[in-house]
C-alpha positions in Angstrom: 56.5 107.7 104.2 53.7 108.1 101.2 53.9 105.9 98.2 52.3 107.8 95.2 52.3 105.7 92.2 50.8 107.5 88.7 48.4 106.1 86.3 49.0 107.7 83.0 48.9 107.5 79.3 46.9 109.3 76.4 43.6 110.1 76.9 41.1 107.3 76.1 43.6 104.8 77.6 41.7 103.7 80.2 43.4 105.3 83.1 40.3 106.2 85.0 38.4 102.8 84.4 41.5 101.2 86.0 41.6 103.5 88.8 37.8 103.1 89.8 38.7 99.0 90.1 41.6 100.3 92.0 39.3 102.3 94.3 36.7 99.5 94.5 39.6 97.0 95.8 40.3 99.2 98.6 43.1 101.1 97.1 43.3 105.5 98.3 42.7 106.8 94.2 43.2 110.3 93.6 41.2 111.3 91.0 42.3 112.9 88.0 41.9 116.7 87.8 41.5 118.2 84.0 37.8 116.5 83.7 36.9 118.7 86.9 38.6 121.6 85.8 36.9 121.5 82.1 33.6 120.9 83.6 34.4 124.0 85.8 35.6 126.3 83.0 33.9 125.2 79.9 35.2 128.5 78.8 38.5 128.2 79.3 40.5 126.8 75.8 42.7 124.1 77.4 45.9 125.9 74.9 45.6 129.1 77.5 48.1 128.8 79.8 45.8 129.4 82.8 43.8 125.9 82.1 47.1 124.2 82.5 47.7 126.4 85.8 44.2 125.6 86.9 44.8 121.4 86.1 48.1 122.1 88.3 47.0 123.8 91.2 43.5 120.8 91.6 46.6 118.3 91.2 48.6 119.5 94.0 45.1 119.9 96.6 44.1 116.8 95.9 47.5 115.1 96.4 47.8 117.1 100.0 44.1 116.1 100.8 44.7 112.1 100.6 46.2 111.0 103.2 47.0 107.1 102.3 50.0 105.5 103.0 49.7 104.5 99.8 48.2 106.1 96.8 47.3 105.8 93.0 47.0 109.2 91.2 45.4 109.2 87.9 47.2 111.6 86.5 50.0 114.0 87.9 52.0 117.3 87.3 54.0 115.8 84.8 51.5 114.6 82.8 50.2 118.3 82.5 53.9 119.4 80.7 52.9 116.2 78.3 49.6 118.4 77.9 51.8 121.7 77.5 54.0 120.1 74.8 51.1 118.4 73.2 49.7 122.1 72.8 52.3 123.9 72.1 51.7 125.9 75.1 55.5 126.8 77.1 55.3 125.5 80.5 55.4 127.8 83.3 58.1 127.5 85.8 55.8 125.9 88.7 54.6 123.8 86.5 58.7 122.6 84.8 59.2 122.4 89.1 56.2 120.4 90.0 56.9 117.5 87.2 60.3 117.3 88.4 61.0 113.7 89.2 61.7 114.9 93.1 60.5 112.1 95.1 56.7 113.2 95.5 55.8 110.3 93.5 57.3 106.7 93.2 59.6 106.4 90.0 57.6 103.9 88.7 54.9 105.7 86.6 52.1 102.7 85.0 52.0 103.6 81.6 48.2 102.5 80.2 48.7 102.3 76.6 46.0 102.8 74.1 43.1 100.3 73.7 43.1 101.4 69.6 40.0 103.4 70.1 38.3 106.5 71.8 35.4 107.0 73.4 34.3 110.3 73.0 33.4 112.6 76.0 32.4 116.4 77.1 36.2 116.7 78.1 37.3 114.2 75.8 37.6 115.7 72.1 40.3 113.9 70.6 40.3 111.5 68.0 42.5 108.7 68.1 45.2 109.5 65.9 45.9 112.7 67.8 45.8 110.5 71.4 48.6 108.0 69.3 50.8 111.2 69.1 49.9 112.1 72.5 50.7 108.8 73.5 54.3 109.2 71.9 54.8 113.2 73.9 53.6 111.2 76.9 56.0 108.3 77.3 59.4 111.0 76.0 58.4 113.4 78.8 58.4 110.7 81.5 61.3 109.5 80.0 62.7 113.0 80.4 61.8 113.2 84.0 63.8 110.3 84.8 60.3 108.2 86.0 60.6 104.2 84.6 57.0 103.2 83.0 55.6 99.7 83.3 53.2 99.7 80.1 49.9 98.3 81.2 48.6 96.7 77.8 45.5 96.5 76.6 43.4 94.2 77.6 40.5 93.3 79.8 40.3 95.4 83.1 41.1 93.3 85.6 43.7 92.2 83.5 44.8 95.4 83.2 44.5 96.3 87.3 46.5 93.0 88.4 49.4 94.7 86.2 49.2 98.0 88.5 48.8 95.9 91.6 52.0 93.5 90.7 54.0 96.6 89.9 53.0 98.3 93.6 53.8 95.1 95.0 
């Protein structure tokens, strides 16, 4: 049986510098998928429903490529509707489907809050009053889902890493 436990939160969080620890400590990370698919498709606005198809569909291979026991995901289907809702964009069906709360990944969802700033990226564009609000669309469709979230809090990384690894247990 796979364990998949989710890293997620607003963007600028820190998800991915938690999950790279996670990585270097031995744990299977799956890498998030919306920095790839940007970097892909610098084209594509991220409001067009076929960015958030594209986001879905590099989800899903990459969760059938690992092949860990168990796994930390930066990132997952339901974390795309957030993105949907944060846009304004209406979900497609397979993507409502795939962020169903059906077992694919472990209830427990790590929710890494916000560090009160942003670091500004290529994929990254958002300022940190519109990641605050993201933050907020994040946590109710979780919620929604039916997933329980262990806030990570700021802090230090390994701080913030020994809160993901007490909550795998």
């Amino acid at each position: 049986m796979t364990r998949r436990y989710v890293l997620t939160g607003a963007p600028g969080a820190g998800k991915t510098t938690i999950a790279l620890a996670l990585r270097e400590l031995g744990y299977a990370v799956v890498d998030e998928a919306a920095t790839d698919v940007i970097g892909e498709s610098p084209e594509l606005e991220t409001d067009h429903p076929a960015f958030l198809a594209r986001i879905l569909q590099v989800q899903n291979e990459r969760r059938l490529a690992q092949q860990s026991a168990l796994q930390i995901h930066d990132r997952a289907p339901a974390c795309t509707l957030a993105l949907a809702v944060y846009l304004g964009v209406t979900p497609s069906r397979a993507l409502r489907k795939a962020a169903e709360n059906d077992g694919t990944y472990e209830r427990t969802v790590f929710f890494v809050k916000l560090m009160g700033f942003i670091v500004p990226t290529r994929a990254r564009r958002i300022g940190l009053e519109d990641s605050i609000r993201f933050e907020r669309i994040h946590a109710a469709v979780y919620r929604e889902l039916g997933y329980e979230l262990v806030e990570v809090p700021p802090g230090v990384v390994k701080n913030r890493v020994a809160t993901v690894i007490a909550g795998i247990g």
